[in-house]
ROMARFI-577076 format. One record per residue (C-alpha): residue number from 1; residue in one letter; x, y, z. Coordinates in nm, 2 decimals. Layout:
<sites>
<site num="NUM" residuo="a" east="X" north="Y" up="Z"/>
...
</sites>
This chain:
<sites>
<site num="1" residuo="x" east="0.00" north="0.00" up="0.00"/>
<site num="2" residuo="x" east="0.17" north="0.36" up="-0.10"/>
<site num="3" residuo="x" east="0.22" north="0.61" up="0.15"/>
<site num="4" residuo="x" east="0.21" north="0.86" up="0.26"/>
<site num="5" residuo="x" east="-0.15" north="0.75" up="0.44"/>
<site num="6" residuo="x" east="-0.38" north="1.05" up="0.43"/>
<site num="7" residuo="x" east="-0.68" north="1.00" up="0.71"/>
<site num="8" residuo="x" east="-0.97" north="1.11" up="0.73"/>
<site num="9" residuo="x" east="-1.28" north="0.97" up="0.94"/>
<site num="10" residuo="x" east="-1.64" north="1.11" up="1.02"/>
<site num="11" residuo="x" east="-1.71" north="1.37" up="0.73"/>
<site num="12" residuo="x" east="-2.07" north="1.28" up="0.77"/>
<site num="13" residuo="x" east="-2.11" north="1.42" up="0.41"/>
<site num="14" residuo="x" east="-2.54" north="1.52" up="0.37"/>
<site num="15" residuo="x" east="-2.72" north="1.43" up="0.08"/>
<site num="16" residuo="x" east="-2.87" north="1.82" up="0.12"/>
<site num="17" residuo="x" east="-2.67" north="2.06" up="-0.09"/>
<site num="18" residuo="x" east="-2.74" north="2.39" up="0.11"/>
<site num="19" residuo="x" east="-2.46" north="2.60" up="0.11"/>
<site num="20" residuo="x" east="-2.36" north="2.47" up="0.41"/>
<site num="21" residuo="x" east="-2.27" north="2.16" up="0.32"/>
<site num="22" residuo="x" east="-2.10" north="2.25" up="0.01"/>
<site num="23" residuo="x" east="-1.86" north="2.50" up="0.20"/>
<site num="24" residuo="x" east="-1.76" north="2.16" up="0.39"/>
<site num="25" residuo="x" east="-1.72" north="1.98" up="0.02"/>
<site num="26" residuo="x" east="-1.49" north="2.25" up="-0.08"/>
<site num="27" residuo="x" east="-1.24" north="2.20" up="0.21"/>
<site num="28" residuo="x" east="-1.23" north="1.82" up="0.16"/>
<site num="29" residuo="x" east="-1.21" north="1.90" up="-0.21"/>
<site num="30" residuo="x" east="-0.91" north="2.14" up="-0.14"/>
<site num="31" residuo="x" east="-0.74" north="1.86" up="0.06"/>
<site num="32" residuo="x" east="-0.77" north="1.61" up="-0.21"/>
<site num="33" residuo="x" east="-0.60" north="1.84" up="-0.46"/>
<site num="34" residuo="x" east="-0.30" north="1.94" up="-0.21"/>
<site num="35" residuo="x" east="-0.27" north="1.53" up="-0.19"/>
<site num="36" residuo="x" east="-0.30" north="1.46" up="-0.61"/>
<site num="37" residuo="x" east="-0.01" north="1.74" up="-0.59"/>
<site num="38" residuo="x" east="0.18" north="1.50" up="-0.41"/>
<site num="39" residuo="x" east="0.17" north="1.25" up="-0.66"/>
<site num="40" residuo="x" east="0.16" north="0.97" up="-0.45"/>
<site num="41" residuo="x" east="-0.02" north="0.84" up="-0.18"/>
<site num="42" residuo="x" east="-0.35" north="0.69" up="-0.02"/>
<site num="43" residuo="x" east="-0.64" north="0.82" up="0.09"/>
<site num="44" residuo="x" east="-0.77" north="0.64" up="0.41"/>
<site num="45" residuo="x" east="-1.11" north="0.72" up="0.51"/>
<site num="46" residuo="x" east="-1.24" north="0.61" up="0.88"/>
<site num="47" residuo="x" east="-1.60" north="0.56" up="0.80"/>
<site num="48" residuo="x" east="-1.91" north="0.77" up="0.83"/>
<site num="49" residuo="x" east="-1.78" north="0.94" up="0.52"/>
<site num="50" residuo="x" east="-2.16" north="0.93" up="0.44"/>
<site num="51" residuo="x" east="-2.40" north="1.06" up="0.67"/>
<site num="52" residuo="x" east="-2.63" north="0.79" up="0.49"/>
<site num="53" residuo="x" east="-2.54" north="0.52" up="0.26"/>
<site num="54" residuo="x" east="-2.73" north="0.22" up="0.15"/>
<site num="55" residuo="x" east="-2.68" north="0.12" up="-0.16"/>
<site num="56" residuo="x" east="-3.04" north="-0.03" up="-0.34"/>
<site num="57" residuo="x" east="-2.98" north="-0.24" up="-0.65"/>
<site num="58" residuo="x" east="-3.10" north="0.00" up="-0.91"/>
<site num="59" residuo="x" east="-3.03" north="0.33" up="-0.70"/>
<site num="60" residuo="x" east="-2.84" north="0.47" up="-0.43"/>
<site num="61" residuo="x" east="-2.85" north="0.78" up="-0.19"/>
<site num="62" residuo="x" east="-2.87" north="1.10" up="-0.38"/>
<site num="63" residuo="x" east="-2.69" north="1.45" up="-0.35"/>
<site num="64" residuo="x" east="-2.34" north="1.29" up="-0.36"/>
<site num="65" residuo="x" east="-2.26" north="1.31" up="-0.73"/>
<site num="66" residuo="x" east="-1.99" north="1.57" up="-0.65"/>
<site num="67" residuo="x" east="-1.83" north="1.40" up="-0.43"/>
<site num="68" residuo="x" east="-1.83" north="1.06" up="-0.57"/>
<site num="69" residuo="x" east="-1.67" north="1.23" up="-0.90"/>
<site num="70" residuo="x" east="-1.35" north="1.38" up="-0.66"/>
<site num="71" residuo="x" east="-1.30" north="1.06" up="-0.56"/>
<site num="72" residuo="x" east="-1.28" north="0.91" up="-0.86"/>
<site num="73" residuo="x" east="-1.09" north="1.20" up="-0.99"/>
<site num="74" residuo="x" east="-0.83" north="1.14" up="-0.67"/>
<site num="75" residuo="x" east="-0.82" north="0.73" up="-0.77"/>
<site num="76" residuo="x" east="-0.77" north="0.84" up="-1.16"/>
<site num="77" residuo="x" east="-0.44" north="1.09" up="-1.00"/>
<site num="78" residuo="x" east="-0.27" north="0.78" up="-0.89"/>
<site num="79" residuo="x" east="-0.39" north="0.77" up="-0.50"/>
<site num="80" residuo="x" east="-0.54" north="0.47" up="-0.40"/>
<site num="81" residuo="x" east="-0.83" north="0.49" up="-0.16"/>
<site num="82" residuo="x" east="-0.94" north="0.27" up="0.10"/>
<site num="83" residuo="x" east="-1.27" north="0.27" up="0.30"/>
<site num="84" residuo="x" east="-1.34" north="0.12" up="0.61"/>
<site num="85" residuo="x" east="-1.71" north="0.12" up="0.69"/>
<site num="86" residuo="x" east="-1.86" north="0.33" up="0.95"/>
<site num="87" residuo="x" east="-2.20" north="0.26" up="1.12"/>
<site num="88" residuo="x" east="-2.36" north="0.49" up="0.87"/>
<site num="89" residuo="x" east="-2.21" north="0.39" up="0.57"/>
<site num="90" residuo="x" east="-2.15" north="0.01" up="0.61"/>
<site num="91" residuo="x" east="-2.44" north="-0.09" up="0.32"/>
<site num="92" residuo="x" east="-2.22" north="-0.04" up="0.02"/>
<site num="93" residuo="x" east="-2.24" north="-0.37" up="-0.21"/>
<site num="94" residuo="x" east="-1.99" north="-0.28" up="-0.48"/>
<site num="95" residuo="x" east="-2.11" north="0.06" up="-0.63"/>
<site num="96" residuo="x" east="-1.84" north="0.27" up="-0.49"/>
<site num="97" residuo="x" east="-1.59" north="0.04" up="-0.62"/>
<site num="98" residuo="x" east="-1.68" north="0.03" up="-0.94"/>
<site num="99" residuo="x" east="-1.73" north="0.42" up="-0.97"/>
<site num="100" residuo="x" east="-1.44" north="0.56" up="-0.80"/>
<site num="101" residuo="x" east="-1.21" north="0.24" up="-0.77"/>
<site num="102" residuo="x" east="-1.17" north="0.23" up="-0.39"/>
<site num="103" residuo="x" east="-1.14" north="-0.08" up="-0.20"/>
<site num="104" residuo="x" east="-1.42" north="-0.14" up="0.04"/>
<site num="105" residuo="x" east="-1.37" north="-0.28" up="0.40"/>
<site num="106" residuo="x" east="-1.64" north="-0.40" up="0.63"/>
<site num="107" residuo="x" east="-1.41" north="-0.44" up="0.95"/>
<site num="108" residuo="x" east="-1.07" north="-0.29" up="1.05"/>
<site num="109" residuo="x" east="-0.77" north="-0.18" up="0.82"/>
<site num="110" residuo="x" east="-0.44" north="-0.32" up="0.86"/>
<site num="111" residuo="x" east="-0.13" north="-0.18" up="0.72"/>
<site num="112" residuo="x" east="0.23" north="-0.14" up="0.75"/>
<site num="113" residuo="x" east="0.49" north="0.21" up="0.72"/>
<site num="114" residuo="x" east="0.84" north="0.14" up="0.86"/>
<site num="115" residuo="x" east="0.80" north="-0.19" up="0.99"/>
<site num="116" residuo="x" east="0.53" north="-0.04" up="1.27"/>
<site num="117" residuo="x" east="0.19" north="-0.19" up="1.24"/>
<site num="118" residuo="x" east="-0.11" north="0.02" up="1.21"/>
<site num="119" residuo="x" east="-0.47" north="-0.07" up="1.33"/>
<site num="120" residuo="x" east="-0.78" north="0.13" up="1.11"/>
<site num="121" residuo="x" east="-1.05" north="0.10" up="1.32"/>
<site num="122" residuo="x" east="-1.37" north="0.29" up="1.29"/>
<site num="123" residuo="x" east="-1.45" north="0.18" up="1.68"/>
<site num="124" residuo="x" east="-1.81" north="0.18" up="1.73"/>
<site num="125" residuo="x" east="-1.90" north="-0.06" up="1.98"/>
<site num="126" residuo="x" east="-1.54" north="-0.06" up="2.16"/>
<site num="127" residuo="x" east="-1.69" north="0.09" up="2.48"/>
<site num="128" residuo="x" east="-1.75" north="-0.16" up="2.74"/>
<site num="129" residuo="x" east="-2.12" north="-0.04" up="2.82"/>
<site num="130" residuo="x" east="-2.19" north="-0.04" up="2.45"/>
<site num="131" residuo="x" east="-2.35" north="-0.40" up="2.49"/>
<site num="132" residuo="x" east="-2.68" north="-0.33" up="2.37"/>
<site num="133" residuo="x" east="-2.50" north="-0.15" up="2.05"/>
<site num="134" residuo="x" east="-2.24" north="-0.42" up="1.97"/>
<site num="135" residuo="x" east="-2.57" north="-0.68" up="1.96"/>
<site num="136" residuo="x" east="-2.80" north="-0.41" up="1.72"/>
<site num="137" residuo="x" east="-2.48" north="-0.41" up="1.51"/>
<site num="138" residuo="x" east="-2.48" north="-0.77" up="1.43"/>
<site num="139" residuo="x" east="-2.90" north="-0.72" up="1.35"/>
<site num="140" residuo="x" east="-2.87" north="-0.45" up="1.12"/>
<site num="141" residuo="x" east="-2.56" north="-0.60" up="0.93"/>
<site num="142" residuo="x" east="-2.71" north="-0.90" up="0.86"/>
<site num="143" residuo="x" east="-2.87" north="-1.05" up="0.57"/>
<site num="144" residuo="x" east="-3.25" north="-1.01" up="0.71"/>
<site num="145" residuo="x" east="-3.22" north="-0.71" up="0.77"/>
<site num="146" residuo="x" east="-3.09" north="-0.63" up="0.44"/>
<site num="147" residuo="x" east="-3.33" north="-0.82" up="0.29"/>
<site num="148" residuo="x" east="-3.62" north="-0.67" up="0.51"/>
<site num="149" residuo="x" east="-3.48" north="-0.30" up="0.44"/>
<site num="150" residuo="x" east="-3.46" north="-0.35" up="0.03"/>
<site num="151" residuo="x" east="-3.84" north="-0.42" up="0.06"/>
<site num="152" residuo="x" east="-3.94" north="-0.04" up="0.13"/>
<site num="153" residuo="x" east="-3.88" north="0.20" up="-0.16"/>
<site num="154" residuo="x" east="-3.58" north="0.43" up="-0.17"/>
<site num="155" residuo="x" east="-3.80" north="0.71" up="-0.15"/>
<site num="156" residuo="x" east="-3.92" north="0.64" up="0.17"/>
<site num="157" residuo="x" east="-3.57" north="0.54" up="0.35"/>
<site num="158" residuo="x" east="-3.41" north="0.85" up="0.21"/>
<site num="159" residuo="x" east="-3.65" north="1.06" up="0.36"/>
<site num="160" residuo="x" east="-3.68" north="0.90" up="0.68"/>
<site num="161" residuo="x" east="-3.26" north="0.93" up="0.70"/>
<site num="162" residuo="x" east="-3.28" north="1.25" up="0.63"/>
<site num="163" residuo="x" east="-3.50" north="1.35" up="0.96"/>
<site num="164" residuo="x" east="-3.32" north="1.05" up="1.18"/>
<site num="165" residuo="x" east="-2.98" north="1.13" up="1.05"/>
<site num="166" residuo="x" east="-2.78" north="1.32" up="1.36"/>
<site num="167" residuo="x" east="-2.62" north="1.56" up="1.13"/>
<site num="168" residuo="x" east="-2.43" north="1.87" up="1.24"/>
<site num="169" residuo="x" east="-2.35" north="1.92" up="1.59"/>
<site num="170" residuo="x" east="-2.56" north="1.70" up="1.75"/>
<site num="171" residuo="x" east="-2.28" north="1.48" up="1.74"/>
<site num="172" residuo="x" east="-2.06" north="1.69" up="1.99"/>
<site num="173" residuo="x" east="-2.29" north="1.48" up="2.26"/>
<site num="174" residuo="x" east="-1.94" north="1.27" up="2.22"/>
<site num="175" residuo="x" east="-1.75" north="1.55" up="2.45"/>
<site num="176" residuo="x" east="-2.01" north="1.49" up="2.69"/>
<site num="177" residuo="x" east="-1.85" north="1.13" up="2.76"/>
<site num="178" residuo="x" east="-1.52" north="1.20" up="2.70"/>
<site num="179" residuo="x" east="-1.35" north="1.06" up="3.00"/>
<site num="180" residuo="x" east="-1.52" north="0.70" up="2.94"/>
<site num="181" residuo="x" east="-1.43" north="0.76" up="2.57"/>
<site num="182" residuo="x" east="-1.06" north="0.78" up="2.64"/>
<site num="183" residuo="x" east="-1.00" north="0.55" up="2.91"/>
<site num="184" residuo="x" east="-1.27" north="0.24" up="2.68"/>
<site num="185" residuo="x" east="-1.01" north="0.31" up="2.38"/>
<site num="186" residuo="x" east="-0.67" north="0.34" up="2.59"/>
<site num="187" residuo="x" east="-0.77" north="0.00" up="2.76"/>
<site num="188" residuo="x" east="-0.89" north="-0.12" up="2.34"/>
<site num="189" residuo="x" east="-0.55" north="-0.01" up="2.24"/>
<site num="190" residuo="x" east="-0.38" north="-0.14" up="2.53"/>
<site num="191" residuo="x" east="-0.51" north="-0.46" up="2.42"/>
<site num="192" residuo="x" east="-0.39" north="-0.41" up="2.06"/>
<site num="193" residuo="x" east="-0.06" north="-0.32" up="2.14"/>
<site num="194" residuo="x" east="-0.03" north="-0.66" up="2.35"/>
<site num="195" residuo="x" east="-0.06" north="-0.82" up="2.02"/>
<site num="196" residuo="x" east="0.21" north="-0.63" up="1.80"/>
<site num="197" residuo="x" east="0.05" north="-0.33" up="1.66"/>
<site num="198" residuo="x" east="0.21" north="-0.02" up="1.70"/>
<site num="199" residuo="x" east="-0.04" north="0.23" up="1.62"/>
<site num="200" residuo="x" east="-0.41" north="0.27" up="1.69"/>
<site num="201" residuo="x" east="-0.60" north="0.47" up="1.46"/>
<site num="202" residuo="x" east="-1.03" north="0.53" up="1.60"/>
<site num="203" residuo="x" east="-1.25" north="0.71" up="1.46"/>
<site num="204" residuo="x" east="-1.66" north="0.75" up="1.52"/>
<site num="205" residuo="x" east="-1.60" north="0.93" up="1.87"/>
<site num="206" residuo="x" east="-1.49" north="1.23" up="1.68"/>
<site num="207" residuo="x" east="-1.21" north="1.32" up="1.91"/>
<site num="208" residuo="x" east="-0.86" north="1.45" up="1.77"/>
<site num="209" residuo="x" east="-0.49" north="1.40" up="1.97"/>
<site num="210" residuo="x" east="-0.22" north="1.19" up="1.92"/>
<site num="211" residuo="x" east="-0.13" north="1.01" up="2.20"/>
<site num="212" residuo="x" east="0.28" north="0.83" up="2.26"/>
<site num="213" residuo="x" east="0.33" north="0.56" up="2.51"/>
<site num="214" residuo="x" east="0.68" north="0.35" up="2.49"/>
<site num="215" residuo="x" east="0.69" north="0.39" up="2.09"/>
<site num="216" residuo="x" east="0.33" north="0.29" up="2.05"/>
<site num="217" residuo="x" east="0.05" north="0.56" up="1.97"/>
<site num="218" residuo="x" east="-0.38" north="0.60" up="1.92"/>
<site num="219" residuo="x" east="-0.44" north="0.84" up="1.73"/>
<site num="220" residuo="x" east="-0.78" north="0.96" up="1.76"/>
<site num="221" residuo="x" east="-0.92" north="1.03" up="1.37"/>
<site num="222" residuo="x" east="-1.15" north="1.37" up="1.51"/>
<site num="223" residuo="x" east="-1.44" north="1.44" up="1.20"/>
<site num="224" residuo="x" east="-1.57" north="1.71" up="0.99"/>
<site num="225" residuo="x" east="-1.86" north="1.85" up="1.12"/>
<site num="226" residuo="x" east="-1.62" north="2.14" up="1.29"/>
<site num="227" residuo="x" east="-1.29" north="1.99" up="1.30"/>
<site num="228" residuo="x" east="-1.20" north="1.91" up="0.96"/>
<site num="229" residuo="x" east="-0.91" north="1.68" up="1.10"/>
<site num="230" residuo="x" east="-0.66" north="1.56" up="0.91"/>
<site num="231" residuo="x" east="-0.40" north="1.27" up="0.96"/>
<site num="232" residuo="x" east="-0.08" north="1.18" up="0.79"/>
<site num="233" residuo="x" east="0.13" north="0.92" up="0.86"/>
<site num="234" residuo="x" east="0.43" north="0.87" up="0.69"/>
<site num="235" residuo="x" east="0.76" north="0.64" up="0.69"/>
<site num="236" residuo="x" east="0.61" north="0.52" up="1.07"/>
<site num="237" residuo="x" east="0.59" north="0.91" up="1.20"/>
<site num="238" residuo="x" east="0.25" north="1.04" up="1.25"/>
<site num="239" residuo="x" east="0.09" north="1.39" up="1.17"/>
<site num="240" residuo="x" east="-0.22" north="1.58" up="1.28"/>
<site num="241" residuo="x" east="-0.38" north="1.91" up="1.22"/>
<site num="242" residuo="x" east="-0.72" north="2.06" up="1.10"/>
<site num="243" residuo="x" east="-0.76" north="2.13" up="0.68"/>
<site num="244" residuo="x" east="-0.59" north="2.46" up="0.70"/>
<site num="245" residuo="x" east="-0.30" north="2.29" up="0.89"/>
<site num="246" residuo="x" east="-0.23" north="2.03" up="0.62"/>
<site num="247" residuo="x" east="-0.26" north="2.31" up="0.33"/>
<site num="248" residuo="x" east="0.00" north="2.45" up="0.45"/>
<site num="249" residuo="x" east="0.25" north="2.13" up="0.50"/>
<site num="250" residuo="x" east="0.53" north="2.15" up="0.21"/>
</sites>
């Protein structure tokens, strides 16, 4: 897999194209031309890339022409792009392969840069009073309820996301649990590290910071509702910052 790895995680990208939401487009567009000037590369995204993604046989979500076409431009520059699937984005069954050329992951991502070994995870579920979640998971990723969902009309589903869909800031109730959130993925990573990986990447708690213990690392993957975080990692050296930040890197 070429590096540098560029990550990003939790863009929760809105099928509504107010202005809003294309202002947010533009920054991730910028970021994806600064990395095609590079010439090399991949694109990692953490999942959640989608605020809503469920891909029907003969349609999928709409409002995300734009961005599916800077992908595709980004895979046709020579950056490769891997996706590992959020909790909002995990129903993908082959379309965003085969129109941008990404690979598709339903669990973690593993790779390698200088000999340390890096964990993608997108991490919902990891906290230890998430039981209830971790057994809806398995329910809503299985065949049946694939099946079951197919059944009702895009129209109807799209809608309905659209009002259910925490967009925005109501996902900042994260901060509100930050203390469980940190010490749930130290002990996850803790546990990771045990079994030879180096470095810990989480996403879907939307918190940013690298944190170093004895040459091991998590590096928390933030999102792009306000953050607009950016990670880089790079010949085993890792790099954070916000959009801006990463403009600016020669």
């Amino acid at each position: 897999m070429n590096e540098p790895y560029y990550i990003v995680s939790d863009n929760h990208f809105s099928m509504n194209n107010d202005s809003k939401e294309n202002k947010r487009r533009d920054k991730i567009f910028q970021v994806f031309d600064k990395i095609k000037s590079k010439g090399r590369g991949s694109l990692i995204i953490g999942g959640d890339f989608f605020d809503y993604w469920f891909e029907y046989k003969n349609q999928i979500p709409s409002g995300y022409d734009s961005i599916l076409n800077a992908l595709e431009d980004l895979y046709n520059s020579n950056i490769k792009i891997h996706y590992v699937a959020g909790n909002h984005d995990f129903w993908d069954f082959g379309y965003l392969n085969a129109q941008t050329g990404l690979k598709f992951y339903k669990g973690d991502l593993e790779l390698n840069s200088n000999n340390k070994k890096i964990l993608i995870t997108h991490g919902d579920g990891i906290l230890k009073s998430d039981v209830g979640y971790r057994i809806m998971k398995k329910i809503i990723r299985s065949k049946l309820f694939i099946f079951l969902y197919n059944l009702f009309p895009p129209s109807i589903t799209c809608a309905l996301s659209k009002k259910i869909s925490k967009s925005s800031s109501d996902y900042n109730h994260h901060d509100q649990y930050k203390k469980i959130i940190l010490k749930d993925t130290y002990d996850y990573a803790n546990q990771k590290w045990r079994l030879g990986y180096d470095i810990i990447c989480i996403g879907h708690y939307h918190q940013t910071g690298i944190i170093r213990e004895n040459n091991k690392e998590i590096i928390y993957l933030g999102d792009w509702l306000g953050k607009f975080t950016v990670t880089c990692i790079d010949n085993g050296k890792s790099w954070q910052g916000d959009w801006k930040e990463f403009l600016n890197l020669s």
